[in-house]
C-alpha positions in Angstrom: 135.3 -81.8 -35.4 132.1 -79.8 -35.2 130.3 -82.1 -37.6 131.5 -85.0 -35.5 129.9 -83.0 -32.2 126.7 -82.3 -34.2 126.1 -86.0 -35.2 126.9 -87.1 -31.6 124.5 -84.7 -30.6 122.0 -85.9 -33.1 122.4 -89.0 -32.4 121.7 -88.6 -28.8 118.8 -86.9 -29.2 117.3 -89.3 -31.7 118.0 -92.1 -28.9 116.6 -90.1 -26.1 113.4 -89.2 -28.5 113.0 -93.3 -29.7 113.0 -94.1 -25.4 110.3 -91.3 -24.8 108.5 -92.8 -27.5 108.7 -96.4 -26.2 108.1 -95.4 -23.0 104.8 -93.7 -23.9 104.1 -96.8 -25.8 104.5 -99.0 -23.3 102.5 -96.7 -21.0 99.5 -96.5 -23.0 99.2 -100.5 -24.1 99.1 -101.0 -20.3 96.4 -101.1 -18.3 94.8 -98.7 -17.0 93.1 -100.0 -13.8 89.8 -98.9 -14.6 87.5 -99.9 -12.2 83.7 -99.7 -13.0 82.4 -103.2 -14.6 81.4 -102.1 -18.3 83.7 -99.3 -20.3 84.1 -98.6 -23.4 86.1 -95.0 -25.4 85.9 -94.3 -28.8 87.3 -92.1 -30.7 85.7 -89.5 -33.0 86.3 -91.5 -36.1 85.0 -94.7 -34.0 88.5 -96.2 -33.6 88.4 -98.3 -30.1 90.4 -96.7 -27.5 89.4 -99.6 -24.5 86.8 -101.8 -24.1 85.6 -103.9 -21.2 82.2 -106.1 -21.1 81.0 -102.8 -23.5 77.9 -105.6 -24.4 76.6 -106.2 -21.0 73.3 -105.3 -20.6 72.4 -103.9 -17.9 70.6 -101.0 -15.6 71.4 -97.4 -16.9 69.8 -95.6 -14.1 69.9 -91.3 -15.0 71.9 -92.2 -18.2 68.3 -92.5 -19.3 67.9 -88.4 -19.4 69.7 -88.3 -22.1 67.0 -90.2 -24.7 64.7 -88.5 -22.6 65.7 -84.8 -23.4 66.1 -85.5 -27.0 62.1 -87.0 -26.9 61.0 -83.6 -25.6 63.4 -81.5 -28.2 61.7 -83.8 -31.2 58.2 -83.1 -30.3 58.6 -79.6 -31.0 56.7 -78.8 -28.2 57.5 -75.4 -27.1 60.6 -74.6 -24.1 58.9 -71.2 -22.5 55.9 -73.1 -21.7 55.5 -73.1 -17.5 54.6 -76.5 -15.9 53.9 -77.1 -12.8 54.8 -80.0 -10.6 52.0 -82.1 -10.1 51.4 -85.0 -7.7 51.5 -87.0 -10.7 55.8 -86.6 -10.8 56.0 -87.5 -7.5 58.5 -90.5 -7.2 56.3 -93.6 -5.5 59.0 -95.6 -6.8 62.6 -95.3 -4.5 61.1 -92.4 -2.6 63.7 -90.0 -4.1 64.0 -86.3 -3.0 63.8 -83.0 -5.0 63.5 -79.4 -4.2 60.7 -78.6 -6.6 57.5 -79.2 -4.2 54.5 -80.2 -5.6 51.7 -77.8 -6.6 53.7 -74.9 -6.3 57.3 -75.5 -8.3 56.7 -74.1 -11.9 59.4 -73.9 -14.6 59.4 -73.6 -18.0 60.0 -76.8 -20.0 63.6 -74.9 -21.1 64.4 -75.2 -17.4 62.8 -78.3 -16.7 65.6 -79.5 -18.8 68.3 -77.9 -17.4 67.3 -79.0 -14.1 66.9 -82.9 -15.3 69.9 -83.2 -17.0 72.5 -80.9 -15.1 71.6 -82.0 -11.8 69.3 -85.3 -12.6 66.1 -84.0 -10.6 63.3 -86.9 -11.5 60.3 -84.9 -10.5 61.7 -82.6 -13.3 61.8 -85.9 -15.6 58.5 -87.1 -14.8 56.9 -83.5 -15.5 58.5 -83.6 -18.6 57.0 -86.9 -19.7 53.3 -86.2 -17.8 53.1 -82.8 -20.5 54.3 -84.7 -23.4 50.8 -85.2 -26.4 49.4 -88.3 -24.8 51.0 -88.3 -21.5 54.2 -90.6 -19.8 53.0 -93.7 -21.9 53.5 -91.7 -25.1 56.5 -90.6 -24.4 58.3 -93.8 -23.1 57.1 -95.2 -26.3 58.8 -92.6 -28.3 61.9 -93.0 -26.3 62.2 -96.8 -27.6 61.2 -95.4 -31.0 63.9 -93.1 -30.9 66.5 -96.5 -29.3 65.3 -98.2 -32.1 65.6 -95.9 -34.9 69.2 -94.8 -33.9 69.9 -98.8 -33.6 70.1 -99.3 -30.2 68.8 -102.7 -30.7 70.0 -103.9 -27.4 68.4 -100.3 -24.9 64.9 -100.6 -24.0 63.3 -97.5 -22.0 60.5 -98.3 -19.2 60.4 -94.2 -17.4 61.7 -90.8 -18.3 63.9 -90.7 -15.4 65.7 -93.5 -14.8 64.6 -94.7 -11.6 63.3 -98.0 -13.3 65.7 -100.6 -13.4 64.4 -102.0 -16.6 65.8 -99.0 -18.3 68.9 -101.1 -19.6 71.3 -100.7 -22.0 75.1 -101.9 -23.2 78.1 -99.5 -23.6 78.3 -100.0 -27.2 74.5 -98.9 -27.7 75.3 -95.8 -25.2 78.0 -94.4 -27.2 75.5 -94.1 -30.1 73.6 -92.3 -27.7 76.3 -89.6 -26.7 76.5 -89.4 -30.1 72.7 -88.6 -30.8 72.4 -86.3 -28.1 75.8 -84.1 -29.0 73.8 -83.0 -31.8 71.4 -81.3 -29.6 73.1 -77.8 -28.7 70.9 -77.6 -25.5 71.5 -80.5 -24.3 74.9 -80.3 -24.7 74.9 -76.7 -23.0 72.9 -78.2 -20.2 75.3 -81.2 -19.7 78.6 -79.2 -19.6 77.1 -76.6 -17.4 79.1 -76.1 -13.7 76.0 -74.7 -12.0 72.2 -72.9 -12.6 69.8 -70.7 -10.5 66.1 -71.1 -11.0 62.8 -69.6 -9.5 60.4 -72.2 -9.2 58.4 -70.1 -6.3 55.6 -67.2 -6.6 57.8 -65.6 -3.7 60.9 -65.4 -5.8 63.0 -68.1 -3.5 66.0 -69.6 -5.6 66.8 -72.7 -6.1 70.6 -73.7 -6.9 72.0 -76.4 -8.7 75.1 -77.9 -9.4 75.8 -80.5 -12.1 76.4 -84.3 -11.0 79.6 -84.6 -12.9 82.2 -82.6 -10.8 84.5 -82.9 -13.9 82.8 -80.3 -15.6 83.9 -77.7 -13.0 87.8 -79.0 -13.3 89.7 -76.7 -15.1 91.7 -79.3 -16.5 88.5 -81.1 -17.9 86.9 -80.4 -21.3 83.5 -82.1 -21.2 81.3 -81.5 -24.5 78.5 -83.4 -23.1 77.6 -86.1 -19.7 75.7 -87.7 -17.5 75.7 -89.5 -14.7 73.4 -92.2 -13.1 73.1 -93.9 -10.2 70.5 -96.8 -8.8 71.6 -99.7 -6.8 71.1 -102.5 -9.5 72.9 -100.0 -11.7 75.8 -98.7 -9.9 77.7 -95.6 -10.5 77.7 -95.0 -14.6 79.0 -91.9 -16.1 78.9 -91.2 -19.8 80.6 -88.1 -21.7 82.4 -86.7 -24.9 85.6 -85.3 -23.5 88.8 -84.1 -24.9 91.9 -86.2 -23.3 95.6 -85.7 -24.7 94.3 -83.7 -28.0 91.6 -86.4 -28.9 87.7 -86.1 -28.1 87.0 -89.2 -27.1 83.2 -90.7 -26.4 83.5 -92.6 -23.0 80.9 -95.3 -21.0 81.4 -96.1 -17.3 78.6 -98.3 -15.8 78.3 -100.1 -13.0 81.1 -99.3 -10.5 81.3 -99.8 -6.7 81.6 -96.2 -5.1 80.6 -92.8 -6.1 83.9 -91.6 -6.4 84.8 -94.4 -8.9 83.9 -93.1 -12.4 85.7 -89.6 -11.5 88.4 -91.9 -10.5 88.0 -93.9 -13.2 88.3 -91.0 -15.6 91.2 -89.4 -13.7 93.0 -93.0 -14.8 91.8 -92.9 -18.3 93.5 -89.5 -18.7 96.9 -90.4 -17.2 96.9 -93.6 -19.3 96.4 -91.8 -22.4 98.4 -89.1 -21.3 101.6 -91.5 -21.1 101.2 -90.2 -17.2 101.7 -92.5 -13.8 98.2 -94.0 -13.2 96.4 -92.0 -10.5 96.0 -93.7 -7.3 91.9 -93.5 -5.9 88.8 -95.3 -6.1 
């Protein structure tokens, strides 16, 4: 009689196990209402998770930073050197704002990285490119050597920052370049960093920052690596190696409507692979 209890019991379980399974199945080959125009995640052994328009070329905006840190890293040129903002970093472009004022904002190059890829400050790109061996026209031609050697045959780079909307690239190409730039420790330090204080100012005055992504400041977030980017021809993009549901996971969002969308976006990524309801949200 016990037996015959146990095997019921067994049985049950195995049915209720086979439905969880199903269900979570059925959950994750649906879709996931991702909303920006181009994604694609990968996996770390480069298995496709989703993919949407991932070869559409188009605008990249800040995603640029990326290639742009890993330029100054390969030159070898050295991080405790102080620069100083110079009229020459001075956005003529979009008009864009930063805190660092010109002639008196000095930072090593260290933080000068920090500050352009945590928080996305241009003038902090453009100084970065203006000390490079040769000057900004060196440098944006090592940052489409670098495309090209990593075989990113479909990016091409026209500024350090971003702000050029002939910086363009595809999803597929950009996962090769979260890829590249995870083997940077700094740059992935600077990436997954919540916040940072610097000095730029003889009297000592601190300037703040917080990193673009907000995701990186969610305790329930792991985020290796990211950036974000936004220009108007580009939209809202947002690339990053995360950890969702025990897998890392290398993941493109570019060109959504709203700021809010690639959080959002993620948020639904995580549910779906999660076996979780879809979040509601932009």
């Amino acid at each position: 009689m016990r037996r015959n209890s146990a095997g019921a019991a067994g049985l049950l379980l195995l049915v209720a196990l086979t439905s969880a399974a199903t269900v979570t199945a059925q959950t994750i080959s649906g879709d996931p209402q991702l909303r920006s125009a181009s994604v694609l995640v990968l996996d770390e052994q480069g298995r496709q998770v989703y993919a949407k328009n991932s070869r559409a070329v188009k605008p990249i905006a800040s995603i640029t930073k990326l290639m742009t840190a890993m330029v100054v890293l390969d030159s070898g040129a050295p991080l405790d050197a102080r620069i100083t903002i110079a009229e020459a970093d001075r956005d003529r472009l979009r008009n864009s704002r930063s805190r660092l004022r010109i002639g008196e904002a000095t930072l090593t190059r260290r933080e000068l990285l920090m500050v352009t890829l945590m928080s996305s400050d241009n003038r902090a790109a453009a100084a970065l490119a203006r000390t490079h061996p040769g000057g900004t026209d060196r440098f944006v031609e090592a940052m489409n050597r670098k495309a090209q050697a990593l075989g990113m045959a479909d990016t091409r780079f026209a500024d350090s920052s971003g702000l050029d909307n002939r910086n363009r690239s595809h999803a597929e190409d950009l996962v090769t370049l979260i890829r590249a730039a995870a083997r940077y420790p700094l740059i992935r330090e600077a990436t997954a960093r919540g916040e940072l204080t610097v000095y730029p100012y003889a009297d000592g005055t601190p300037l703040e920052y917080r990193n673009t992504n907000s995701l990186v400041r969610n305790p329930t977030w792991t985020v290796e690596l990211s950036k974000t980017g936004f220009i108007n021809e580009a939209g809202h993009c947002l690339v990053m190696r995360t950890e969702i549901a025990g897998r890392r996971l290398d993941v493109v969002f570019l060109d959504a409507v709203g700021k809010l969308t690639p959080i959002g976006d993620s948020n639904r990524l995580k549910s779906w692979l999660s076996g979780t309801e879809v979040v509601a949200g932009r």
